[in-house]
N, CA, C, O and CB atoms as a CASP TS submission, in Angstrom:
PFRMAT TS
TARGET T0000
AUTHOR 0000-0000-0000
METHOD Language model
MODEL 1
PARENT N/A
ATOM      1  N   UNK     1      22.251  -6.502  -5.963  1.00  0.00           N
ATOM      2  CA  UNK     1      21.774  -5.219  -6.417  1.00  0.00           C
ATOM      3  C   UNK     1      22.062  -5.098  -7.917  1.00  0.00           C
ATOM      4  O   UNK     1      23.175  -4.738  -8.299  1.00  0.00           O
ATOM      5  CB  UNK     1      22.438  -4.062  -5.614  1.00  0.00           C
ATOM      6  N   UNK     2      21.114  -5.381  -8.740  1.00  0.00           N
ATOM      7  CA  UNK     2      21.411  -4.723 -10.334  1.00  0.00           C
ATOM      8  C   UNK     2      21.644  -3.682 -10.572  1.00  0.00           C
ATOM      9  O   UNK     2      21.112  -2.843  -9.845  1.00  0.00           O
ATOM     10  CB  UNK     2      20.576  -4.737 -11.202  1.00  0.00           C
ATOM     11  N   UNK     3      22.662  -3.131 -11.836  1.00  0.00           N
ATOM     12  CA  UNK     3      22.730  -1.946 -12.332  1.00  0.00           C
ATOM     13  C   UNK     3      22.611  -2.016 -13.379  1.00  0.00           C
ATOM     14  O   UNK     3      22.144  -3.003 -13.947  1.00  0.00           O
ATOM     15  CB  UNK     3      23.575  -1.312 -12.127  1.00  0.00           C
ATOM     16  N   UNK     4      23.104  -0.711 -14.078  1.00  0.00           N
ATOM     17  CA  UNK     4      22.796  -0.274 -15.042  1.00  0.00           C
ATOM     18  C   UNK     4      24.105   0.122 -15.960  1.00  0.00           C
ATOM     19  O   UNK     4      23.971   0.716 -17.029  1.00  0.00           O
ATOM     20  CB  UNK     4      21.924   0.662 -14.689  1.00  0.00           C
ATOM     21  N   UNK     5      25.667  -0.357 -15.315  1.00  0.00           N
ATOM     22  CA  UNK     5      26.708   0.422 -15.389  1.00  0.00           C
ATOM     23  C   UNK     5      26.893   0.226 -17.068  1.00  0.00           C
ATOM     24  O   UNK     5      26.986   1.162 -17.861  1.00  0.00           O
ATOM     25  CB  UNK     5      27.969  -0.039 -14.320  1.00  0.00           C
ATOM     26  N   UNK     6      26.913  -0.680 -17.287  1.00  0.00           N
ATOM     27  CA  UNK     6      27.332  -1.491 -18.077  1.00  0.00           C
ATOM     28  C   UNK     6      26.319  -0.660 -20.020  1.00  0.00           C
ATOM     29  O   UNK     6      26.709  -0.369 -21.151  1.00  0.00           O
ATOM     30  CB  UNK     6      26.818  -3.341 -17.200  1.00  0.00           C
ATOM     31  N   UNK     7      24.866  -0.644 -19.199  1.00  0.00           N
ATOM     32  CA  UNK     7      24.226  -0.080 -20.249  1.00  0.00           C
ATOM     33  C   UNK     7      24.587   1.752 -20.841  1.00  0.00           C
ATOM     34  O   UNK     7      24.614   2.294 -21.945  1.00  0.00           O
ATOM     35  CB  UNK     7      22.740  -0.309 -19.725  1.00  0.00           C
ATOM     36  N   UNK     8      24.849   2.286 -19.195  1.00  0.00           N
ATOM     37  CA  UNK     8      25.043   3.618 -19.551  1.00  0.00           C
ATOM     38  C   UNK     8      26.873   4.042 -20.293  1.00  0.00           C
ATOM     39  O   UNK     8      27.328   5.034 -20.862  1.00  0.00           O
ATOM     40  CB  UNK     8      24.650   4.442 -17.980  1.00  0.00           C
ATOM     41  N   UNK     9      27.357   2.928 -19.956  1.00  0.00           N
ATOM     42  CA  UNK     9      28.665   3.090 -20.633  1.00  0.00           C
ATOM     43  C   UNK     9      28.732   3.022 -21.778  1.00  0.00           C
ATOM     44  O   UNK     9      29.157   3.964 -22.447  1.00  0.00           O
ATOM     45  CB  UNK     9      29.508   2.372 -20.340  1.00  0.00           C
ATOM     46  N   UNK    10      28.339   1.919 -22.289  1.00  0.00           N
ATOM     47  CA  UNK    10      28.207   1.564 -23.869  1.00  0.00           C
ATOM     48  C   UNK    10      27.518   2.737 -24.642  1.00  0.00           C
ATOM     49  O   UNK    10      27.787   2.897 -25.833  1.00  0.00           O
ATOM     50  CB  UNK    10      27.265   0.153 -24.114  1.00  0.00           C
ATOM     51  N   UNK    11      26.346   3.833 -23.786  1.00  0.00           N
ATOM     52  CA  UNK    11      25.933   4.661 -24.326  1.00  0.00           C
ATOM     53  C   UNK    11      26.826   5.819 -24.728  1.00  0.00           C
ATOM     54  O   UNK    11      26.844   6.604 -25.676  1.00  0.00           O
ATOM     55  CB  UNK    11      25.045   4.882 -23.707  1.00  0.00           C
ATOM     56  N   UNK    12      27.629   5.603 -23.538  1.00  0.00           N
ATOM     57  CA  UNK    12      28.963   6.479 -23.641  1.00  0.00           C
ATOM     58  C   UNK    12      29.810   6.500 -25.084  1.00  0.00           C
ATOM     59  O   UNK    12      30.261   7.339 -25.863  1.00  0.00           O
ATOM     60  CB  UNK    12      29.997   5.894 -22.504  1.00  0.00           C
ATOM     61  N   UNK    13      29.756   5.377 -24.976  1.00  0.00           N
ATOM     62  CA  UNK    13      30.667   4.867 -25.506  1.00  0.00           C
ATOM     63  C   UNK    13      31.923   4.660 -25.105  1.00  0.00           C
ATOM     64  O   UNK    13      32.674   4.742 -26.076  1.00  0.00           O
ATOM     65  CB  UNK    13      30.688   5.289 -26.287  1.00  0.00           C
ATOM     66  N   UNK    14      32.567   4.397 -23.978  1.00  0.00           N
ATOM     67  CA  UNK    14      33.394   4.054 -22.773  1.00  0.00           C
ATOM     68  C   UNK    14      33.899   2.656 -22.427  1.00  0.00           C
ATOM     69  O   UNK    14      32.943   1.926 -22.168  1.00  0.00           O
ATOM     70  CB  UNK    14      32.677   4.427 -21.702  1.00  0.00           C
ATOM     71  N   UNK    15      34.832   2.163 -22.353  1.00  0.00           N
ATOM     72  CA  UNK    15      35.659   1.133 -22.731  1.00  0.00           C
ATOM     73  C   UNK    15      35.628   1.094 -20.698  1.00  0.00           C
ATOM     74  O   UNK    15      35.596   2.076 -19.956  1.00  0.00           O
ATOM     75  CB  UNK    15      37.374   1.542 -24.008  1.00  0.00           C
ATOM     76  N   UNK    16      35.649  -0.168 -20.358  1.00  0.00           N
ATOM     77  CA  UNK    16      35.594  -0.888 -18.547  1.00  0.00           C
ATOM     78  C   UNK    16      37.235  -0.114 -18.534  1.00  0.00           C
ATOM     79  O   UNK    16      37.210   0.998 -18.006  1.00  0.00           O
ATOM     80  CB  UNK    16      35.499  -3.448 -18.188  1.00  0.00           C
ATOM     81  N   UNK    17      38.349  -0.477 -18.944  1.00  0.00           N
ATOM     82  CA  UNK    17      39.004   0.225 -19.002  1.00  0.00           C
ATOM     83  C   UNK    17      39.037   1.468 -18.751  1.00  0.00           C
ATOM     84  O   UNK    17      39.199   1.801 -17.577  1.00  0.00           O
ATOM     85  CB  UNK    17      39.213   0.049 -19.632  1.00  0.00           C
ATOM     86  N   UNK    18      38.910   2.372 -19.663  1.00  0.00           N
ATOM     87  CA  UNK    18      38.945   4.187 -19.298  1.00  0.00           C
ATOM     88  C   UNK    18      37.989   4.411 -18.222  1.00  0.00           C
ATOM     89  O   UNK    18      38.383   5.085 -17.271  1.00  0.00           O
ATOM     90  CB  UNK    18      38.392   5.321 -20.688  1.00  0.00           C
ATOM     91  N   UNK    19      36.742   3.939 -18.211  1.00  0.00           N
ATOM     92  CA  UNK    19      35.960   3.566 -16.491  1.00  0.00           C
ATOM     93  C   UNK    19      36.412   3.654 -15.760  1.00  0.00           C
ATOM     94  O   UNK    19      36.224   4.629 -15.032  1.00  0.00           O
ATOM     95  CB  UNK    19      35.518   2.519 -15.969  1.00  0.00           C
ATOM     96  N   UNK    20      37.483   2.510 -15.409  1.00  0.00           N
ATOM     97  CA  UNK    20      37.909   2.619 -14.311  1.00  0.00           C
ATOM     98  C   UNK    20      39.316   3.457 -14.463  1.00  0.00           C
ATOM     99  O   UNK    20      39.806   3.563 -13.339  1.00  0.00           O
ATOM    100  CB  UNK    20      37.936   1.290 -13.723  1.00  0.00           C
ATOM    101  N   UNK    21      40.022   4.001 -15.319  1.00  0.00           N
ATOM    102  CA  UNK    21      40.988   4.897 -14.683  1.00  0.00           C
ATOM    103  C   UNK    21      40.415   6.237 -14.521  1.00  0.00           C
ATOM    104  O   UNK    21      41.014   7.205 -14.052  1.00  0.00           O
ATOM    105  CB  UNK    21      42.258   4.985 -15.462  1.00  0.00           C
ATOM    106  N   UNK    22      39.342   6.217 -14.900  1.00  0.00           N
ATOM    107  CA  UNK    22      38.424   7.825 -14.753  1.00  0.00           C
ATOM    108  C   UNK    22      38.398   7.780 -13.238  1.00  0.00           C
ATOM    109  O   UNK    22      38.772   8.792 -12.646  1.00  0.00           O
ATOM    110  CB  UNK    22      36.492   7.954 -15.537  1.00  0.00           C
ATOM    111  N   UNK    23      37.960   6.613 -12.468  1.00  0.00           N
ATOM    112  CA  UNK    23      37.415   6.384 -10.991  1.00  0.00           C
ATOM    113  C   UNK    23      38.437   5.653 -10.024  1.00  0.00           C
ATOM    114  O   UNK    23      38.257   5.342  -8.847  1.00  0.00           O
ATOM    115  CB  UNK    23      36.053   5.463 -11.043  1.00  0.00           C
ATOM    116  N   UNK    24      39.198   5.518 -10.564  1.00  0.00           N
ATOM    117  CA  UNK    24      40.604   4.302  -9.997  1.00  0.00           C
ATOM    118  C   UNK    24      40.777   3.364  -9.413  1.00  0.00           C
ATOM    119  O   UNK    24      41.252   3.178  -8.292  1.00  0.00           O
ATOM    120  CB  UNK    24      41.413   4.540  -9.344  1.00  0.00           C
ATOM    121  N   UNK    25      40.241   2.447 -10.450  1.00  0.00           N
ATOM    122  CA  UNK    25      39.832   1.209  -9.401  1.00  0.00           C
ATOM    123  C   UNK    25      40.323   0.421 -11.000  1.00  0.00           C
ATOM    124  O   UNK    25      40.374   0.873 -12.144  1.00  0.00           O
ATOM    125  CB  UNK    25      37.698   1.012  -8.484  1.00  0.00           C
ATOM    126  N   UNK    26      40.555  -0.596 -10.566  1.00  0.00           N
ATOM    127  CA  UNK    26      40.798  -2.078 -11.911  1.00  0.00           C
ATOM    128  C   UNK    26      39.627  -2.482 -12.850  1.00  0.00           C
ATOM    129  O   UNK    26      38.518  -2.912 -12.536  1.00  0.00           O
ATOM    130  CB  UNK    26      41.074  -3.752 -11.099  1.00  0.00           C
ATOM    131  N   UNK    27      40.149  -2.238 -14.079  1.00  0.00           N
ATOM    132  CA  UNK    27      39.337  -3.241 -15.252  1.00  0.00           C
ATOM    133  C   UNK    27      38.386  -4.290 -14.312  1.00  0.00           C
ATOM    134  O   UNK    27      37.164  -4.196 -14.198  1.00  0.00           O
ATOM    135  CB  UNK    27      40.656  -4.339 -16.367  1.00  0.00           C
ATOM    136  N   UNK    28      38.898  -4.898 -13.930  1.00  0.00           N
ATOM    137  CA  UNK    28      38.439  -5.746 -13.076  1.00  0.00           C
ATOM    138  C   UNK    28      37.338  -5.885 -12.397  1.00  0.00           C
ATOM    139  O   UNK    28      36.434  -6.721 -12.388  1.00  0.00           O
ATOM    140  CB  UNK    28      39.039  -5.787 -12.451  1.00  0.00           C
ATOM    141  N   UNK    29      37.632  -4.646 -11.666  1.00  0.00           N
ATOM    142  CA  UNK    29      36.529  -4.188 -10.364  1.00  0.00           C
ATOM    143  C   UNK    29      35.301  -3.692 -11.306  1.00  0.00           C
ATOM    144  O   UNK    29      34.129  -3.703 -10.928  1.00  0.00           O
ATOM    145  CB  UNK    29      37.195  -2.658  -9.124  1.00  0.00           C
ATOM    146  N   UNK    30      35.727  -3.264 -12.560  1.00  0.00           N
ATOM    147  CA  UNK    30      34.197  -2.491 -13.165  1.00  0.00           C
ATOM    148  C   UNK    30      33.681  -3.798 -13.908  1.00  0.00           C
ATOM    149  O   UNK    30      32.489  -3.770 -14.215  1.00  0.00           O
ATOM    150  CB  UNK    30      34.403  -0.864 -14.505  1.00  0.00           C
ATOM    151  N   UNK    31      34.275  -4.742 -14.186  1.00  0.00           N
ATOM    152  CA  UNK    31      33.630  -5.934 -15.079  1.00  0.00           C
ATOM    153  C   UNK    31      32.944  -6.413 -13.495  1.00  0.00           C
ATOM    154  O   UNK    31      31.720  -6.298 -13.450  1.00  0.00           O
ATOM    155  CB  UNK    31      34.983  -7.304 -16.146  1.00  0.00           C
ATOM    156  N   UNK    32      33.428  -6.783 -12.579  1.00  0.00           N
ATOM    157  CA  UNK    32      32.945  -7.219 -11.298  1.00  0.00           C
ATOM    158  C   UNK    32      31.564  -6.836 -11.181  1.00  0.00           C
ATOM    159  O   UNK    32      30.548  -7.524 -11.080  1.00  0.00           O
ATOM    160  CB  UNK    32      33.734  -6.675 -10.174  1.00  0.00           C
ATOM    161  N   UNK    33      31.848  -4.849 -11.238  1.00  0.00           N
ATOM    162  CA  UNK    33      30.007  -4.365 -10.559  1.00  0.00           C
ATOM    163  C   UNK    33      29.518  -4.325 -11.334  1.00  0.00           C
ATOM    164  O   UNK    33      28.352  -4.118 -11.001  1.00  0.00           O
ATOM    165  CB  UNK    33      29.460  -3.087  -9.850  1.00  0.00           C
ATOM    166  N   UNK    34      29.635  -4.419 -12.795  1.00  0.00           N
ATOM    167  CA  UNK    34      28.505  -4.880 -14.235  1.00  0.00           C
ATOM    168  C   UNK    34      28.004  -5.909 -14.129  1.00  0.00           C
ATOM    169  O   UNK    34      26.838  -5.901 -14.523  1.00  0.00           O
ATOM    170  CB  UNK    34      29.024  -5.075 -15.652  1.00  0.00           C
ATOM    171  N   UNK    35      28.546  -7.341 -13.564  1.00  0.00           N
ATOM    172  CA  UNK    35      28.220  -8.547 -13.637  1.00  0.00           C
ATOM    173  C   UNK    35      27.647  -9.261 -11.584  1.00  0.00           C
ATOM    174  O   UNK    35      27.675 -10.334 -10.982  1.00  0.00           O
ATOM    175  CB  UNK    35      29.818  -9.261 -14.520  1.00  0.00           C
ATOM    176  N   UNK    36      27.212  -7.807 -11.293  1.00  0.00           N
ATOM    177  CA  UNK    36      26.776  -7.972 -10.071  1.00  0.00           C
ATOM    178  C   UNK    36      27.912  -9.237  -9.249  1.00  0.00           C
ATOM    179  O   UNK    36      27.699 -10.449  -9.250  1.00  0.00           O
ATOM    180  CB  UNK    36      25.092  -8.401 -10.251  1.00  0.00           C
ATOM    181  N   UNK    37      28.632  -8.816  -8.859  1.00  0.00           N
ATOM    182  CA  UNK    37      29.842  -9.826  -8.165  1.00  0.00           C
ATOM    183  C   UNK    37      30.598  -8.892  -7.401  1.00  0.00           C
ATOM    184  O   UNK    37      31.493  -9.355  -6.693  1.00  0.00           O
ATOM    185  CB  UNK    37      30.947 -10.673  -9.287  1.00  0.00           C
ATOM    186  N   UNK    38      30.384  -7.534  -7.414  1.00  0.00           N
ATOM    187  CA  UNK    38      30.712  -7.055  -6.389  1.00  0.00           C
ATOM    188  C   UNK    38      30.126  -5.277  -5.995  1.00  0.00           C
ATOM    189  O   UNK    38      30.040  -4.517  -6.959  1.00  0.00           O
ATOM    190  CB  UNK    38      32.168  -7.319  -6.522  1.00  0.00           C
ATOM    191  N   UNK    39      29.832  -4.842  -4.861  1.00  0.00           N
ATOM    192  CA  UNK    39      28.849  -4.020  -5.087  1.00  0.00           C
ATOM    193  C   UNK    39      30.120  -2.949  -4.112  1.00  0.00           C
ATOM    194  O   UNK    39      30.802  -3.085  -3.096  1.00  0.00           O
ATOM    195  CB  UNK    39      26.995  -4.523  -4.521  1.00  0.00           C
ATOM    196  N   UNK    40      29.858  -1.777  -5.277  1.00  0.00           N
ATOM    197  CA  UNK    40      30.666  -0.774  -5.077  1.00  0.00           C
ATOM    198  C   UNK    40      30.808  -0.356  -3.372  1.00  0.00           C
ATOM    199  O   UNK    40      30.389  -1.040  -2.439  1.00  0.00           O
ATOM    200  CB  UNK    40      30.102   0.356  -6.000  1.00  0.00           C
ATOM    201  N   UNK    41      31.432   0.800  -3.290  1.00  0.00           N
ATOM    202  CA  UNK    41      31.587   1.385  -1.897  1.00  0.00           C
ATOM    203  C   UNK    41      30.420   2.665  -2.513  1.00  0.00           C
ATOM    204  O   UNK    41      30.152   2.992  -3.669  1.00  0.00           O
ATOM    205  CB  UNK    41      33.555   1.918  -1.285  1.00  0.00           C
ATOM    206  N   UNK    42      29.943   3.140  -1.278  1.00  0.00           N
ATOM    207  CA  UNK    42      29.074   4.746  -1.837  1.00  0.00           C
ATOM    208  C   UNK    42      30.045   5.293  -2.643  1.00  0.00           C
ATOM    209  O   UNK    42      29.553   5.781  -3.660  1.00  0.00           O
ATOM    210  CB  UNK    42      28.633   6.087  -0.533  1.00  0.00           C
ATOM    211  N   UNK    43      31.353   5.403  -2.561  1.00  0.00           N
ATOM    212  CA  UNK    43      32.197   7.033  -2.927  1.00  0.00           C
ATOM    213  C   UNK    43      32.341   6.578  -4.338  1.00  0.00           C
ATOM    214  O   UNK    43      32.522   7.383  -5.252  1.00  0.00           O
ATOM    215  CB  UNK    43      34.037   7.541  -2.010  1.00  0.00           C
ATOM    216  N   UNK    44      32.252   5.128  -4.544  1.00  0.00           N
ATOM    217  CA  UNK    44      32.682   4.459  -5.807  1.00  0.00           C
ATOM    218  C   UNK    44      31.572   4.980  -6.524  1.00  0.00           C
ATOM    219  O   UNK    44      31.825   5.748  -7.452  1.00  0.00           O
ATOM    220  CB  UNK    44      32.865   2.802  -5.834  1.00  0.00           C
ATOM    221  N   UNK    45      30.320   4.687  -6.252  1.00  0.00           N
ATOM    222  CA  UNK    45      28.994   4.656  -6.981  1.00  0.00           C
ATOM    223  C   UNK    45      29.018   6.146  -7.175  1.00  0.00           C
ATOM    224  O   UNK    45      28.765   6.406  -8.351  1.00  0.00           O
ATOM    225  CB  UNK    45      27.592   3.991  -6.141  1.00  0.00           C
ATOM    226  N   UNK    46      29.215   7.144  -6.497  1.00  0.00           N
ATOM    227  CA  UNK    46      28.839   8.299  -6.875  1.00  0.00           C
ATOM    228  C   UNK    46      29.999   8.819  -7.497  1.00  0.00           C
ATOM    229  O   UNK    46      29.781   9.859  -8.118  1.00  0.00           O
ATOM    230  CB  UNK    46      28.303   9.066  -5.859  1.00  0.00           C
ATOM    231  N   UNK    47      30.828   8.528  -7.512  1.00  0.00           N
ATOM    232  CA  UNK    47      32.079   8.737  -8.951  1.00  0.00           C
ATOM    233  C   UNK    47      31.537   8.119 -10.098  1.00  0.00           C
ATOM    234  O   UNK    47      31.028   8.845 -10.952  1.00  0.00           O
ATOM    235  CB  UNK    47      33.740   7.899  -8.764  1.00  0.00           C
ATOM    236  N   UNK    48      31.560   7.023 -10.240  1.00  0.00           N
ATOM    237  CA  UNK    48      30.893   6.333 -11.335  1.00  0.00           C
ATOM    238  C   UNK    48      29.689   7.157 -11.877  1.00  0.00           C
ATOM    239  O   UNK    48      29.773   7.595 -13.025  1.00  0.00           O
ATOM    240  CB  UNK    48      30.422   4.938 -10.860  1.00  0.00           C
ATOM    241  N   UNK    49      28.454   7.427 -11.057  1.00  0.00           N
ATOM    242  CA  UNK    49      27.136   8.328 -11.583  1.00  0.00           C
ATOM    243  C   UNK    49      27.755   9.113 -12.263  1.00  0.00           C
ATOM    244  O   UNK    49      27.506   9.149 -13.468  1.00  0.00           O
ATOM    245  CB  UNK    49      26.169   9.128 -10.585  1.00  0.00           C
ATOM    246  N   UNK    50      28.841  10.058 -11.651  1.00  0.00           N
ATOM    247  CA  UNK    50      28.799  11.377 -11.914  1.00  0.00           C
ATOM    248  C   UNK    50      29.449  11.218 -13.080  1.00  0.00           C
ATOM    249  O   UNK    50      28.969  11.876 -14.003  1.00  0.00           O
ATOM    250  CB  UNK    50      29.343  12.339 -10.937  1.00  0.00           C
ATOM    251  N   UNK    51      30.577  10.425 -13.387  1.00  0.00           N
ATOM    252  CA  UNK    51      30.832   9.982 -15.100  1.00  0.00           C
ATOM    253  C   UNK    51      30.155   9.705 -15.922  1.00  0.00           C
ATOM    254  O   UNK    51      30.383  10.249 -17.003  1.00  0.00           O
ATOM    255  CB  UNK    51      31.408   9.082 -15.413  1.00  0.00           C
ATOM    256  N   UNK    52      29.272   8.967 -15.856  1.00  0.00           N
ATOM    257  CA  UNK    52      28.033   8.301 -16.713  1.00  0.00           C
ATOM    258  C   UNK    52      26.737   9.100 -16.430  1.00  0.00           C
ATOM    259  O   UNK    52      25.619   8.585 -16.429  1.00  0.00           O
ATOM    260  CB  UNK    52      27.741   6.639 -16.272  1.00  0.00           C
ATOM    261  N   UNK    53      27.032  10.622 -16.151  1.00  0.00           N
ATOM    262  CA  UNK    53      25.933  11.403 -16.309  1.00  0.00           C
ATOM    263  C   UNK    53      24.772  11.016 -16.072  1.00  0.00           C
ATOM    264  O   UNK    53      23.914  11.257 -16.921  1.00  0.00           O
ATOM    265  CB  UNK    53      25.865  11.796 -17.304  1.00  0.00           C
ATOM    266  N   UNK    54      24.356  10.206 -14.680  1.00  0.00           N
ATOM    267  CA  UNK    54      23.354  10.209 -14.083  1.00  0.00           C
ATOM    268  C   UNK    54      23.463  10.090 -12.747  1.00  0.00           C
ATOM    269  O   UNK    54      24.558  10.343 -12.246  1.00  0.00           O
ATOM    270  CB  UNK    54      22.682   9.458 -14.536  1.00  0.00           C
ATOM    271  N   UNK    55      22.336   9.674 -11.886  1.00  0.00           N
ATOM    272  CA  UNK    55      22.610   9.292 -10.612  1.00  0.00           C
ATOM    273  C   UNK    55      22.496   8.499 -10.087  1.00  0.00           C
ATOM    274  O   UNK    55      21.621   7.786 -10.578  1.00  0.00           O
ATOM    275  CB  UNK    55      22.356   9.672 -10.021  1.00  0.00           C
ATOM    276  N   UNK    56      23.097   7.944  -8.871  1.00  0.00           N
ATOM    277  CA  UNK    56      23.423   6.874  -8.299  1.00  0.00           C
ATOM    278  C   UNK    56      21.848   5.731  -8.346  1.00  0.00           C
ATOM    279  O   UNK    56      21.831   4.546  -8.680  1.00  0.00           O
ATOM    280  CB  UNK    56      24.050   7.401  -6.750  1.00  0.00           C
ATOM    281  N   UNK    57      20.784   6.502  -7.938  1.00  0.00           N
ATOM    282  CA  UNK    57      19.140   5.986  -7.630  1.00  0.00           C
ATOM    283  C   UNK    57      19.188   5.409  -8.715  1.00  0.00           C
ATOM    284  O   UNK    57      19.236   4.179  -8.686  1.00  0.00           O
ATOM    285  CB  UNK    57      17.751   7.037  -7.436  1.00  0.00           C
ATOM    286  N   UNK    58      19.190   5.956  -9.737  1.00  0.00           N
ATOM    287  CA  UNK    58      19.244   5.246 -11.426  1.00  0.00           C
ATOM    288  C   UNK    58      20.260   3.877 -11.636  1.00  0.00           C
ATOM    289  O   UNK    58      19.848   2.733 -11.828  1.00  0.00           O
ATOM    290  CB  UNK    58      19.985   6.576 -12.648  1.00  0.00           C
ATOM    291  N   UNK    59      21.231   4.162 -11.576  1.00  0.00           N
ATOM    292  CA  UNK    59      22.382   3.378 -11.762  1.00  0.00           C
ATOM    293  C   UNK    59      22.606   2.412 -11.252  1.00  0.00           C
ATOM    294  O   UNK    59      23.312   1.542 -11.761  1.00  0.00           O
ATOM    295  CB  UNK    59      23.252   3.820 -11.598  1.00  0.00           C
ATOM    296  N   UNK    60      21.952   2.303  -9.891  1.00  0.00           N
ATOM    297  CA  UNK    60      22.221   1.239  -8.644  1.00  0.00           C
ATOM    298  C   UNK    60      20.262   1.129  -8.727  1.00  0.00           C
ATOM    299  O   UNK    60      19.573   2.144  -8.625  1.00  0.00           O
ATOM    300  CB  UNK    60      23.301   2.104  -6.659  1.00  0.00           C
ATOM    301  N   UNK    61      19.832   0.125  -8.868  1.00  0.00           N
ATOM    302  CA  UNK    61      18.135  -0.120  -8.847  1.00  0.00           C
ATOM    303  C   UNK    61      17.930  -1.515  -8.235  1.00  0.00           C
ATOM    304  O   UNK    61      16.793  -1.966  -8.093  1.00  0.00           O
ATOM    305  CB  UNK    61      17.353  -0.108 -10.515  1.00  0.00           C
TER
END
């Protein structure tokens, strides 16, 4: 499943870091679902949307 995480962050301007302590999950885990290697849980994805000011349909394509 491609996303988009990666593009809407940088728009942010948002460091994988502060990402993931916004949503609480590891540096790790957000370099993971940017580089399609691991595909969130729902509750993950819709935390994530709701940070990066869009929605999940968008974000997850």
């Amino acid at each position: 499943m491609k996303n988009k995480i990666k593009q809407y962050r940088k728009t942010k301007q948002i460091s994988q870091l502060t990402l993931s302590e916004k949503v609480n999950v590891s540096r790790q885990t957000i370099n993971a679902i940017e580089n399609n290697k691991y595909d969130p849980t729902l509750s993950l994805a819709f935390k994530l949307a709701k940070i990066l000011d869009t929605t999940v349909d968008d974000l997850f394509s």
